[in-house]
Each structure stands twice: as C-alpha cells, then as structure tokens.
C-alpha positions as CSV (number, residue, x, y, z in Angstrom):
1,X,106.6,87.0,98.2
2,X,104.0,88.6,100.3
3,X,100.7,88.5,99.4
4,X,97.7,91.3,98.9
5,X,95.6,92.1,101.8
6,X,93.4,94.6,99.9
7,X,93.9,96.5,96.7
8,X,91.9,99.9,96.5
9,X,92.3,101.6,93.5
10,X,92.1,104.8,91.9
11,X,89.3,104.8,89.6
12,X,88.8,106.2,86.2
13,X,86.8,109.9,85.9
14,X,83.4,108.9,86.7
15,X,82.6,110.7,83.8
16,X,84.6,108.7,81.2
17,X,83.2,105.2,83.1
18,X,79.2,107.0,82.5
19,X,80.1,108.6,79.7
20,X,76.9,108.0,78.1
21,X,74.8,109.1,80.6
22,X,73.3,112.7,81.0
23,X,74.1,115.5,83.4
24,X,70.8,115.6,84.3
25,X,70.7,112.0,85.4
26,X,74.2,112.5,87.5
27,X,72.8,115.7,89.2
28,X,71.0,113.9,91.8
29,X,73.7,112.2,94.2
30,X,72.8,109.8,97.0
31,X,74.7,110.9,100.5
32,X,77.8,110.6,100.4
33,X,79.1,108.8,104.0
34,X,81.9,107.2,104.5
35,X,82.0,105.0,107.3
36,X,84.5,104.2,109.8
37,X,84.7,100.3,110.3
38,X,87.3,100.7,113.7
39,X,90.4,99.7,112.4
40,X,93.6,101.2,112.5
41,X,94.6,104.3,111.0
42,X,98.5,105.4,109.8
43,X,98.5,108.6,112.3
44,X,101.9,110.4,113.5
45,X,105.0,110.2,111.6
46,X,104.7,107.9,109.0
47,X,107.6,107.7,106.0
48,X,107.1,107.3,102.2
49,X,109.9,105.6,100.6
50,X,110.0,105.5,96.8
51,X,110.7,102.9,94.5
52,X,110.9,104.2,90.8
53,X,111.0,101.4,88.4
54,X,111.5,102.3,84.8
55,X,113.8,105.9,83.7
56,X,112.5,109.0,85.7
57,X,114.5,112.3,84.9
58,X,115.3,114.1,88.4
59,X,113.4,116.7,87.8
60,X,110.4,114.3,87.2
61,X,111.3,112.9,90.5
62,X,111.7,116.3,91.8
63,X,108.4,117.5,91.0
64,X,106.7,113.8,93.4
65,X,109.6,114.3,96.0
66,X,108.3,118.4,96.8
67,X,104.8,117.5,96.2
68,X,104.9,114.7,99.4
69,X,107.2,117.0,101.5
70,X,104.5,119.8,100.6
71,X,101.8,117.7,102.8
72,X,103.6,119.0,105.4
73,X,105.5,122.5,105.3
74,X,103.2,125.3,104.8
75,X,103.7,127.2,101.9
76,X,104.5,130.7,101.5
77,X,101.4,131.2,99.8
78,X,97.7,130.1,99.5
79,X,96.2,127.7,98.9
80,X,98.5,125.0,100.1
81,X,98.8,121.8,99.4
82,X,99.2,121.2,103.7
83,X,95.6,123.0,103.5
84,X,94.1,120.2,101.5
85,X,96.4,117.3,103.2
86,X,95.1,118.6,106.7
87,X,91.8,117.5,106.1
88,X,93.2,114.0,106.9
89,X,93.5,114.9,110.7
90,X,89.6,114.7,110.5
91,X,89.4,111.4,110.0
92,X,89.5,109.8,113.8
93,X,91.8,112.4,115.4
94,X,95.6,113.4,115.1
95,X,97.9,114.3,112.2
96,X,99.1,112.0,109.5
97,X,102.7,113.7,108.9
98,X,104.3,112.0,105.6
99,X,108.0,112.2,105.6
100,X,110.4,111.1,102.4
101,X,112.1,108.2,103.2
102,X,114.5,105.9,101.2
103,X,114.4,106.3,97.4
104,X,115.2,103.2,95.0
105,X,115.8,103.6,91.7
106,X,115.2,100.4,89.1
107,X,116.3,101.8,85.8
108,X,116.9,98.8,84.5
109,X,113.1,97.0,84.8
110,X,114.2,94.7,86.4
111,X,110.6,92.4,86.2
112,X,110.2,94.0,82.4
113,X,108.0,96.3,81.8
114,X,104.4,94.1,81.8
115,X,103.9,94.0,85.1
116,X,101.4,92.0,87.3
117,X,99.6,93.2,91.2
118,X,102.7,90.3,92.6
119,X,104.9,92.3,91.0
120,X,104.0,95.4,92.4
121,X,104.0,93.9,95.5
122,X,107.6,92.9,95.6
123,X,109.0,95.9,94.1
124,X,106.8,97.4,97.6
125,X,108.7,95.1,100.1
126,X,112.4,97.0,98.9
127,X,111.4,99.7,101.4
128,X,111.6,97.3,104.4
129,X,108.4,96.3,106.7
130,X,108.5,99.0,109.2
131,X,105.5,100.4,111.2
132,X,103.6,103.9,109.7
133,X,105.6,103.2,106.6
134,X,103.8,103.6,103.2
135,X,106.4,102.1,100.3
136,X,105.2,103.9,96.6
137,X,106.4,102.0,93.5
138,X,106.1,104.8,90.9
139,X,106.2,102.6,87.6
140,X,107.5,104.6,84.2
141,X,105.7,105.9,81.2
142,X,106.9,102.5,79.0
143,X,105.7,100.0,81.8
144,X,102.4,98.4,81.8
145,X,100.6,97.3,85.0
146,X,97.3,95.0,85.2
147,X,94.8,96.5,85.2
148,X,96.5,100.0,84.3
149,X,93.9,102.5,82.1
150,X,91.2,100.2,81.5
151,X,89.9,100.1,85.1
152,X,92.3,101.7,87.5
153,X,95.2,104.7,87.2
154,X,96.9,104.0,90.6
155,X,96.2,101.8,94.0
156,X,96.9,101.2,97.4
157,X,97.2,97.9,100.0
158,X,98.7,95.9,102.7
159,X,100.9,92.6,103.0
160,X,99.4,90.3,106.0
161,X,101.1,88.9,108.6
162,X,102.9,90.5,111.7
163,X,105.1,92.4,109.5
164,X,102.0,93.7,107.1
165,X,103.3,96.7,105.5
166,X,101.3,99.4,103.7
167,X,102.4,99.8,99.9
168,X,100.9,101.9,97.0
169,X,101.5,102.2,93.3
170,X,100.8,104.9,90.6
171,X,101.7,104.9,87.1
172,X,102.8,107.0,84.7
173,X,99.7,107.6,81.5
174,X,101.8,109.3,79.0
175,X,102.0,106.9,76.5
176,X,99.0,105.0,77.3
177,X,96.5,106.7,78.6
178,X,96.9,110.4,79.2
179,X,93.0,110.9,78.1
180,X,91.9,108.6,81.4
181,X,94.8,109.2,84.0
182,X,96.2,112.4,83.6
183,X,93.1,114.0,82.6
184,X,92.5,117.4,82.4
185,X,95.4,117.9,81.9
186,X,94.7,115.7,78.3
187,X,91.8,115.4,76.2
188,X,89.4,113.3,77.6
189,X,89.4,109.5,75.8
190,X,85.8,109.9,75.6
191,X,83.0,111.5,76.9
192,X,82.1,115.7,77.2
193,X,85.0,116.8,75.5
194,X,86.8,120.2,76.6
195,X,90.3,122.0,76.5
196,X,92.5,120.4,78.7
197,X,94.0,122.8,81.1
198,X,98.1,123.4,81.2
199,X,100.1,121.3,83.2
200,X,101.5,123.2,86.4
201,X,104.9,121.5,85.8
202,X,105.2,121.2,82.2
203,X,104.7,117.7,82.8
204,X,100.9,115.7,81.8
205,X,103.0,112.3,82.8
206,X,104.0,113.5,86.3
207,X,101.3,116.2,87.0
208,X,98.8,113.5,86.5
209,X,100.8,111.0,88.8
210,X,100.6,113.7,91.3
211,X,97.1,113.8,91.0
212,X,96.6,109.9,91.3
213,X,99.1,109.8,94.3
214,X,97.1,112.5,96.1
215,X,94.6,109.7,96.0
216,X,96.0,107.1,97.4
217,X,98.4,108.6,99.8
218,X,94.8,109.8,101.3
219,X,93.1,106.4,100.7
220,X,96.7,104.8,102.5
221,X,96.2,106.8,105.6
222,X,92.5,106.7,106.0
223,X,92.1,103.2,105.1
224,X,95.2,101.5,105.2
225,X,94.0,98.0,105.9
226,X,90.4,98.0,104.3
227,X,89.0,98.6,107.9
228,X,89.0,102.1,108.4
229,X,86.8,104.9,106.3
230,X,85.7,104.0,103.3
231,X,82.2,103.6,101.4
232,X,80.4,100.7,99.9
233,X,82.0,97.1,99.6
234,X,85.7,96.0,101.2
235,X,86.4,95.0,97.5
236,X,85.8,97.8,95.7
237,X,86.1,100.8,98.4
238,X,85.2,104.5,98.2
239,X,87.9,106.3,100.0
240,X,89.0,110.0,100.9
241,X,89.5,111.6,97.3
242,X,88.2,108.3,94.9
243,X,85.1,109.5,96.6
244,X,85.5,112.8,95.3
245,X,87.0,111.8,91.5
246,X,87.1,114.4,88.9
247,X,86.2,117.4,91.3
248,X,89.2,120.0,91.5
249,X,87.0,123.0,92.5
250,X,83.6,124.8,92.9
251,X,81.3,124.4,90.7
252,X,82.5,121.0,88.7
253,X,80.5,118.5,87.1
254,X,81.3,115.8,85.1
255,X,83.8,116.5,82.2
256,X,84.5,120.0,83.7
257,X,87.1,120.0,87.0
258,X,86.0,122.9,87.9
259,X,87.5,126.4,89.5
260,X,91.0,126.4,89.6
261,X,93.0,129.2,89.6
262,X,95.6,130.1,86.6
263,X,99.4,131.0,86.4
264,X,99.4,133.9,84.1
265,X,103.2,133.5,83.5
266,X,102.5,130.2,82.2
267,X,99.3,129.5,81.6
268,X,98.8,126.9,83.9
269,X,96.4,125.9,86.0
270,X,96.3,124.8,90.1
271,X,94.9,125.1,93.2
272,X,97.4,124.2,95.5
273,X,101.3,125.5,96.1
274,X,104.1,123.9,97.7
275,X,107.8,123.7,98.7
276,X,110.0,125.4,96.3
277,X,107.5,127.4,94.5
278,X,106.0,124.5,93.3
279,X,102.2,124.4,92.5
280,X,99.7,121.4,92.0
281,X,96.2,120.5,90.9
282,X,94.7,118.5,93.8
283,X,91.9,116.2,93.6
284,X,88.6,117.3,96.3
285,X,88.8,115.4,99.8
286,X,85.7,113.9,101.4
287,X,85.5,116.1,104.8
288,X,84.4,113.8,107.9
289,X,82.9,117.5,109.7
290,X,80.6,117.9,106.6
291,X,79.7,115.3,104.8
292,X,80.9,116.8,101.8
293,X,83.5,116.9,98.6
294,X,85.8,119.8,100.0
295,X,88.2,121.3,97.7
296,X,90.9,124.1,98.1
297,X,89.2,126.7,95.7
C-alpha cells in the first residue's frame, strides 16, 4: 500500500473551532500570504477520476460530475463556477484544466464503513498512478473516516516514490455532521447561530461535499506535494480556499457566509452556475494578484 506524503485537510469553519471568541477580537487579521516554496504545480490537462465508496444515487453523483466539468466550460450565465476556478491560473502561470476521468463505484464498502487515512489511500490508487492525475474517493453519508467532523471535513495528498500520485477525499456530513461540514447549508453545531440558507441542489449531503471539494481540488493543484503555495507549517498548511474558510461573499464574517445571490423559484442560495443549469455555493479563493480572499459576488 502506498504511503502518505502529506495530508492537508479541509478545516472546520473557523468560526465553530473559535466559537468562543468575539468578533471584535477576529476583526483584526494578520496578512494573509501564501507563499510559494518552488515545487511543482498540477498545470495543463489534468484528470479527476472518482471513486465513490458507499451508495450514491446518480443524481447525487450527477450534481459532483457537472460541478468538476463546470471548472471548465463557461456557463451561459454569470457568475460561473470557471470564474472562480480561473483564479487558479494565478498561481505560477498557466491553466489547471480538470477533466472527468474514470468513475469507480464501491457499493458494497468494501473496507466497511470505519475507515482509516491507509484506507483512503488505497481506495486512491484504483484510479491508476498517472501524471496530472488527481484520484477523489468520495466516501458515503454511513461511512466514517479518521478524523472526519472533529477536525477535518475533506483532504488532499500524495503517494511517494516515482509513481507519486495526487489523491483527495471528501465526505459526505449528513448523518454526522451536517452543522460542521455542510454548513450553511445546516445549523451551525455551535457558535453564532443563524438560518441556514437552502441548498442549490436540494441536497445539504452533496451541496456541502461540493463545497469541501472546491477546497481541495484548489489546495490539489496549488499545492499538490506540500511544496508549492501554501501558508504556515508543511503539516498543517493554509492553502487556496482553507485560507479563505467560511467566506462565500462580500461582506462575511464569522458565522455569516456572506452575499450570495438567491433562486427565487426555489429559494436557494449560490453564487456560482454551471453545466446543465446547475448552480453552486463556492467557497472564496485566496488571489496571488491581491493578496486577498476573492469571492464571485
């Protein structure tokens, strides 16, 4: 079994980790850098292939498939979710275009459904150790992972070796944790409590995995050997969006997401669309040109 290069993870809401400290006391925000340590980057073509352990209905799968093939097509309309993927191309230069590659489907947990960082690992190495390739296991609402809601909602790393091979892993919160990984699209566990905001697939599981692989598809690409940009220590790394956590659009602070825009035909809200009339709520992206927590509205 191959073994962990890095594991960067996507964090909790820093608001639900500081719950019990005040707004005033988050207000005032060191500068945010991250900085690039030389290594390589996943740039060109690089393919996702999908491993879905545990029972996924196709049009949960449906809703992950368009939201990665979204990175790339521009939508009809605005804003897109290639807008907010393109920030990407600032880190070093050229494009990071994500293509869908092989799907494997593991219905029948196959490793159960308590799940260790090995684990994850192996199910990773089904989708083959090919250059710019990113293999996502995408782990069902009825599987638990280390680790999973008490410090981390999703990750990302590499195998070593010549045939090192970038892999990533995002759960599904819906019966565990909705109020820490799928937030706010559920009641926070803890912390400023407000409405959560509708779903924009009629889905808190997925929509929230969506988020959380927005995250480390960014993080993969950026940082996909815990030598390019990231902030603070190798171990515990601030990437591209877990730099940005819990900011959706202008004007957020911690416990509100901020600015999105609303469906009126169902309520729901966004601030991204996609392929097949799909629309997402997308995490803010650290921009390289500014210095800053960009976001899409």
């Amino acid at each position: 079994m191959a073994s962990n290069y890095h594991f960067a993870t996507v964090a909790l809401p820093l608001f639900l980790l500081f719950a019990t400290l005040s707004t005033a006391a988050l207000v005032k925000e060191q500068p945010l850098i991250l900085k690039y340590h030389n290594g390589a980057l996943l740039k060109g073509s690089v393919t996702v292939n999908l491993i879905w352990y545990g029972k996924f209905t196709p049009a949960q799968r449906s809703i992950v498939v368009d939201f990665i093939q979204s990175l790339n097509s521009a939508a009809p309309a605005k804003p897109s979710v290639a807008a907010w993927w393109k920030t990407t191309e600032k880190y070093s230069t050229g494009a990071s275009t994500l293509v869908v590659g092989k799907q494997f489907l593991d219905e029948a947990y196959s490793l159960g459904k308590s799940l260790k960082n090995s684990h994850l690992v192996y199910l990773a190495a089904k989708g083959g150790h090919a250059p710019r390739t990113v293999n996502v296991v995408l782990t069902a609402a009825d599987v638990s992972v280390d680790g999973f809601c008490r410090s981390r909602c999703g990750s990302h790393g590499a195998t070593r070796g010549a045939a090192r091979f970038a892999y990533a892993w995002v759960g599904n919160s819906a019966a565990f944790c909705p109020g820490y990984c799928a937030w706010p699209f559920h009641q926070p566990a803890y912390g400023p409590q407000a409405p959560p905001l509708v779903a924009p697939n009629g889905d808190v599981g997925v929509d929230g995995m969506v988020i959380n692989l927005a995250t480390v598809l960014a993080g993969t690409v950026t940082n996909p050997f815990n030598n390019g940009y990231f902030q603070g220590s190798a171990a515990a790394p601030l990437e591209a969006v877990s730099a940005c956590t819990g900011v959706f659009g202008s004007g957020a602070y911690p416990g509100y997401p901020g600015s999105v825009l609303l469906d009126k035909s169902t309520g729901a809200s966004y601030n991204a669309q996609g392929v097949n009339g799909r629309k997402y709520l997308l995490p803010a992206m650290w921009d390289p040109k500014t210095s800053q927590c960009a976001t899409l509205v």
